[in-house]
C-alpha positions as CSV (number, residue, x, y, z in Angstrom):
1,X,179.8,-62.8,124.3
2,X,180.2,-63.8,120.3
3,X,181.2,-60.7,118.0
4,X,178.6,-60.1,115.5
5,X,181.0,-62.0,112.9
6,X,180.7,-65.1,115.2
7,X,177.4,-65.0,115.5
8,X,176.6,-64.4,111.6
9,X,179.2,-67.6,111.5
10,X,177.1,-69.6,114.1
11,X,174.1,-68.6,112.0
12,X,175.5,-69.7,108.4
13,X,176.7,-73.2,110.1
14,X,173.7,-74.1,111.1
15,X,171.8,-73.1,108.6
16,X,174.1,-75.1,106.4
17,X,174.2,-78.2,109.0
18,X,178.0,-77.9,109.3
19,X,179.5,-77.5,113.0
20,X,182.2,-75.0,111.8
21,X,182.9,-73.3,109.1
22,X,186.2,-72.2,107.5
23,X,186.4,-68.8,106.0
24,X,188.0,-70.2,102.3
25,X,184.6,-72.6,102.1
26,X,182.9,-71.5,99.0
27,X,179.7,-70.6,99.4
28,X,178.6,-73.3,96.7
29,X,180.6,-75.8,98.5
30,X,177.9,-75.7,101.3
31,X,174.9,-76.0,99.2
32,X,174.4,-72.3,98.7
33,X,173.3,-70.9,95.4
34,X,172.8,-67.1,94.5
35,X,169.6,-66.8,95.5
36,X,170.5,-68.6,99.3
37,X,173.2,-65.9,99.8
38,X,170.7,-63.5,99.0
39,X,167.6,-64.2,101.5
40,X,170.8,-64.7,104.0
41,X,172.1,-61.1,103.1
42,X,168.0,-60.1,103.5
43,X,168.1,-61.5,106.8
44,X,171.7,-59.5,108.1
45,X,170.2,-56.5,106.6
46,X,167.0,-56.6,108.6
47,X,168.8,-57.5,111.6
48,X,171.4,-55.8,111.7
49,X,170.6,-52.2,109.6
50,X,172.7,-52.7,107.1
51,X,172.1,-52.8,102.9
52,X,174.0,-54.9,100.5
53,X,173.9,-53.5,97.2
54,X,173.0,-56.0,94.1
55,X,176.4,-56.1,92.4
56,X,178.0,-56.6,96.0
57,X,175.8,-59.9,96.1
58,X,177.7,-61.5,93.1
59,X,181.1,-60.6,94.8
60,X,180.1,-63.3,97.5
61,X,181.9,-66.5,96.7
62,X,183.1,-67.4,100.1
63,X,182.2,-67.1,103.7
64,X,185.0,-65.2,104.7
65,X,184.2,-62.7,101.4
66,X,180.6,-62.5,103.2
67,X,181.7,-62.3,106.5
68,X,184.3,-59.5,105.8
69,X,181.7,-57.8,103.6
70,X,179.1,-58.0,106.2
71,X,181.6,-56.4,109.0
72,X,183.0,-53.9,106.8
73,X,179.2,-52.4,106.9
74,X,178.5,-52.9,110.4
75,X,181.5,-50.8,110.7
76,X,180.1,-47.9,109.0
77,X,176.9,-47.5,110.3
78,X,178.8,-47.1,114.3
């Protein structure tokens, strides 16, 4: 069974259209501007309980940066 980080992975490369994804790709790179990365953070949050703060959003600027971020909070609330 996929970690949570895998599946937030799976999630990002297909909603990008991309079979895999690297964590050093850019978030740009893949066609995502600021307000992409935001609905996407939306979406983690309601499904997973977990809040990204505003200024955390602009800290985003690759996936592994979102991916880290994103399992750093699903750390704290366990």
């Amino acid at each position: 069974m996929p970690s949570t980080v895998e599946k937030i992975r799976e999630t990002l490369a297909k909603r990008c259209k991309k079979d895999s994804i690297a964590d050093e790709t850019a978030l740009k790179d893949l066609g995502l501007d600021s307000l992409d990365v935001v609905e996407m953070c939306l979406d983690f949050e309601d499904e997973y309980g977990i809040t990204f703060e505003t200024a955390e959003l602009g800290e985003l600027k690759t996936v592994g940066d979102l991916l880290a971020k994103t399992e750093a909070k699903l750390a704290g609330n366990k």
